[in-house]
C-alpha positions as CSV (number, residue, x, y, z in Angstrom):
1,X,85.7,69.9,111.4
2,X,84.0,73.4,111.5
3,X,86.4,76.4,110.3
4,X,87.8,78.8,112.6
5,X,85.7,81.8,112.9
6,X,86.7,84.8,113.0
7,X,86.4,86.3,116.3
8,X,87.0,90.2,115.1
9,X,84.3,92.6,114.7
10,X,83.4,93.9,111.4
11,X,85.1,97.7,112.6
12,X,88.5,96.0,113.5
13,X,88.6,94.3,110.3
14,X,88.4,97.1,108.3
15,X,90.5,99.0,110.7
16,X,93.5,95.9,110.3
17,X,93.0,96.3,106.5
18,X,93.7,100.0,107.3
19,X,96.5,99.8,109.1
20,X,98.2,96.9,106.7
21,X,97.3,99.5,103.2
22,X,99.0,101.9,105.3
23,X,102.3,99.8,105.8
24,X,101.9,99.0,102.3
25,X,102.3,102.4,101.4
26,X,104.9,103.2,103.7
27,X,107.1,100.3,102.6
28,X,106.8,101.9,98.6
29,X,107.3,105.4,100.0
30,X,111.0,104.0,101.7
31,X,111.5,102.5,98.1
32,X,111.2,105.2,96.3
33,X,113.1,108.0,99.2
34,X,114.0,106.3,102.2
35,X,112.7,105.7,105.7
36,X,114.0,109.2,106.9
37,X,111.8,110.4,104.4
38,X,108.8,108.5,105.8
39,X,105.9,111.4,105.7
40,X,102.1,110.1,107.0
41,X,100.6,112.8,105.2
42,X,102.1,111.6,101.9
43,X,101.1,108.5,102.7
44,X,97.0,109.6,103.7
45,X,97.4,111.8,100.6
46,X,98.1,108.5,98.4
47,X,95.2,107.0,100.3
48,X,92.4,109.4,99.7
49,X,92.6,110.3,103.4
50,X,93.6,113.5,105.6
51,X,96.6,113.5,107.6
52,X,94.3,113.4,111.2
53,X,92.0,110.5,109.9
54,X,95.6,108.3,109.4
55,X,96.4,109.7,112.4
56,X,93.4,107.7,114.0
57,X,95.5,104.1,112.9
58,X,99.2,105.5,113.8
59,X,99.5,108.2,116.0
60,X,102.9,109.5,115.1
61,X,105.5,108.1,112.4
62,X,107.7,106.5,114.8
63,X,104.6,104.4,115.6
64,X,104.7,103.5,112.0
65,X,108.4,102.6,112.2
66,X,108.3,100.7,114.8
67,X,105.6,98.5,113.0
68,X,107.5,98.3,109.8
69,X,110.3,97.3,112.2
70,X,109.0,94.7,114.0
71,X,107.4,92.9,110.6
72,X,110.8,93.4,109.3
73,X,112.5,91.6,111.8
74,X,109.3,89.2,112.3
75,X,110.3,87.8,108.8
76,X,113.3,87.8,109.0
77,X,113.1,85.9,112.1
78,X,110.7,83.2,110.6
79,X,112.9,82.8,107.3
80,X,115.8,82.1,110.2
81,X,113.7,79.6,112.3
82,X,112.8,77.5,109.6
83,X,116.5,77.1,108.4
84,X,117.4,76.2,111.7
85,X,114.7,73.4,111.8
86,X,116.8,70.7,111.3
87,X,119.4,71.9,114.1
88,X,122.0,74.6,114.7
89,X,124.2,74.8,111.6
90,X,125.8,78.2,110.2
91,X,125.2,77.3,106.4
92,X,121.5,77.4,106.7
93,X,121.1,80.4,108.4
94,X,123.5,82.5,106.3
95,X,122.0,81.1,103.5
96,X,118.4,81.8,104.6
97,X,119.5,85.6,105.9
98,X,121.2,86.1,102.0
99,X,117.5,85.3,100.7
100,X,115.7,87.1,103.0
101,X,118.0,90.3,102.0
102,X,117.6,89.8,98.4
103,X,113.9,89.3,98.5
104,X,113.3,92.2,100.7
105,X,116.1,94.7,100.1
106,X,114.0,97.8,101.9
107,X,113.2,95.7,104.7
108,X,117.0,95.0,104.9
109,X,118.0,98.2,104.4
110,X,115.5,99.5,107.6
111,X,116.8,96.9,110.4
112,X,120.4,97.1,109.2
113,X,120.8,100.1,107.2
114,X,121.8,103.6,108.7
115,X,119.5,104.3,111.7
116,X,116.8,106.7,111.0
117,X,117.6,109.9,112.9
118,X,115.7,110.3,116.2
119,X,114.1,106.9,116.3
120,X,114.4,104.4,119.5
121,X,113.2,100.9,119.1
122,X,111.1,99.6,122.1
123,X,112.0,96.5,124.1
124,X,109.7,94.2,122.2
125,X,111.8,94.5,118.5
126,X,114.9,94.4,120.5
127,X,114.1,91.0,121.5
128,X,112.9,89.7,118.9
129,X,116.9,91.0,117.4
130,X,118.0,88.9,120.5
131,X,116.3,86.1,119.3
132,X,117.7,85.9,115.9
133,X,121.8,86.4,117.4
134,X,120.5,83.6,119.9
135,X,119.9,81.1,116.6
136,X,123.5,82.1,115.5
137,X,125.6,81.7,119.2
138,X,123.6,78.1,119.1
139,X,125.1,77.4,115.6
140,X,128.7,78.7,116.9
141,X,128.5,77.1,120.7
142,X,127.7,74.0,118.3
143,X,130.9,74.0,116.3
144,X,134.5,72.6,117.9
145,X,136.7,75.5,119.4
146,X,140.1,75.6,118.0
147,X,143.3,77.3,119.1
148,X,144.0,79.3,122.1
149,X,141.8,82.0,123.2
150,X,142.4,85.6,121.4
151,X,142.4,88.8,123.1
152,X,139.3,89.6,122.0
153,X,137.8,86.3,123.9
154,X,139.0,87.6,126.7
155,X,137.5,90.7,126.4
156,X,134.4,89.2,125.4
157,X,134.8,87.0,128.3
158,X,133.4,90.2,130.4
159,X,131.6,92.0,127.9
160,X,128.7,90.1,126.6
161,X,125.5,91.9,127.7
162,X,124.6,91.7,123.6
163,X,123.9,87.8,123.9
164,X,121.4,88.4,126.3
165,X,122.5,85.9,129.0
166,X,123.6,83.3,126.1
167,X,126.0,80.3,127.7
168,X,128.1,80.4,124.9
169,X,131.8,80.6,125.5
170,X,134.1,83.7,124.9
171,X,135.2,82.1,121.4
172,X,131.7,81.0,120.2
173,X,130.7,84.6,121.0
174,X,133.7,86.0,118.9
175,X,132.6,83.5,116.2
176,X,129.2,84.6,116.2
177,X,130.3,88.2,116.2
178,X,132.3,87.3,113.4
179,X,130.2,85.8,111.0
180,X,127.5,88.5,111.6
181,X,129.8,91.4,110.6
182,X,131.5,89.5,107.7
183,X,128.2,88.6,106.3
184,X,126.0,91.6,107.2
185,X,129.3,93.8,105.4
186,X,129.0,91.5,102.1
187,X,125.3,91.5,101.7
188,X,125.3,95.6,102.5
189,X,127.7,95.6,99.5
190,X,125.4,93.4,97.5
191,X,122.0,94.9,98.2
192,X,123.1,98.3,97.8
193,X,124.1,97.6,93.9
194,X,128.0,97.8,94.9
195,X,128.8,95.1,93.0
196,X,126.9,95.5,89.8
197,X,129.4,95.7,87.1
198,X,132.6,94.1,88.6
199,X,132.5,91.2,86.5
200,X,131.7,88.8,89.7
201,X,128.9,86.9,91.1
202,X,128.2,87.9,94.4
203,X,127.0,84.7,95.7
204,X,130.1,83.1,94.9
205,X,132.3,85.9,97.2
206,X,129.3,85.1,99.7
207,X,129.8,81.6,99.5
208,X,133.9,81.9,100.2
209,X,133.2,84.1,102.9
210,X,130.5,81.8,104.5
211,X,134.0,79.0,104.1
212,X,136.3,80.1,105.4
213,X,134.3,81.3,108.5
214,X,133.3,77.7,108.6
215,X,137.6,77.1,107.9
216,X,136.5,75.3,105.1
């Protein structure tokens, strides 16, 4: 079978390795300072470049944000999906969102971390946000409803415009909202250093947590 050719032209392959140098860059200068900190002209300095050349592959830093955004949440999507391959189970994909976290603390840190001051995220990344709380209400609609409804299922009951036209019911959304605060507030805590030098291993809090949302 003959290999896929490439169907770019020479220009927008150099101007894709460009653009991906650039990201590079911006994801070691949020390392090192933060993403409010984000400057393109420290990044085209680091490059070799002037600030309008760089300019010529993102036209303003919340461009750039918005890309480092969306690959954020792109992987963090993927690493999600493919836990969920085998069907909706909660274990997997808390398990898969820890080692997402871990590997990629920055890219953590941007999509849940304190929002960066005057940015607004466009449609497109808020979607693909949807689509990772949509894996998690299938793993809670999937789990047996126990007890009788609290009042926050009933408030829930009439405010659930965050799961995006889900079908889940008032208590699988409660769940769901559940185990993402929980386990977004302990890997915070983690990722941040927070529990360096307690004399605990955070994967083993992570793990009772993960129980006894299960009611393990």
């Amino acid at each position: 079978m003959a290999e896929a050719r490439d169907s770019k032209t020479p220009r927008e392959r150099y101007r894709a390795q460009v653009r991906a140098e650039i990201m590079e860059r911006a994801w070691e200068q949020i390392a090192a300072a933060g993403a409010s900190a984000l400057s393109l002209n420290a990044i085209a300095k680091r490059m070799g470049m002037s600030g309008p050349a760089l300019y010529r592959y993102f036209a303003s830093r919340d461009e750039l944000i918005t890309e480092l955004i969306r690959d954020a949440y792109r992987s963090l999507a993927d690493a999600v999906h493919a836990a969920a391959g085998s069907g909706p189970a909660l274990a997997p994909l808390a398990h898969a969102l820890r080692s997402w976290a871990l590997d990629d603390p920055h890219r953590y840190f941007l999509v849940y971390g304190t929002p960066v001051p005057g940015y607004h995220a466009p449609d497109d990344i808020t979607a693909i946000a949807s689509e990772i709380m949509a894996m998690i209400l299938d793993a809670c609609a999937a789990l047996p409803t126990d007890g009788s409804p609290t009042p926050f299922d009933d408030h829930l009951a009439d405010h659930r415009d965050w799961a995006a036209g889900h079908p889940a019911s008032p208590a699988a959304l409660h769940r769901a909202l559940t185990f993402w605060t929980r386990l977004h507030g302990v890997l915070s805590l983690e990722v941040a250093g927070h529990f360096e030098g307690m004399g605990f291993d955070p994967a083993q809090l992570f793990a009772a947590e993960l129980d006894a949302l299960l009611g393990h």
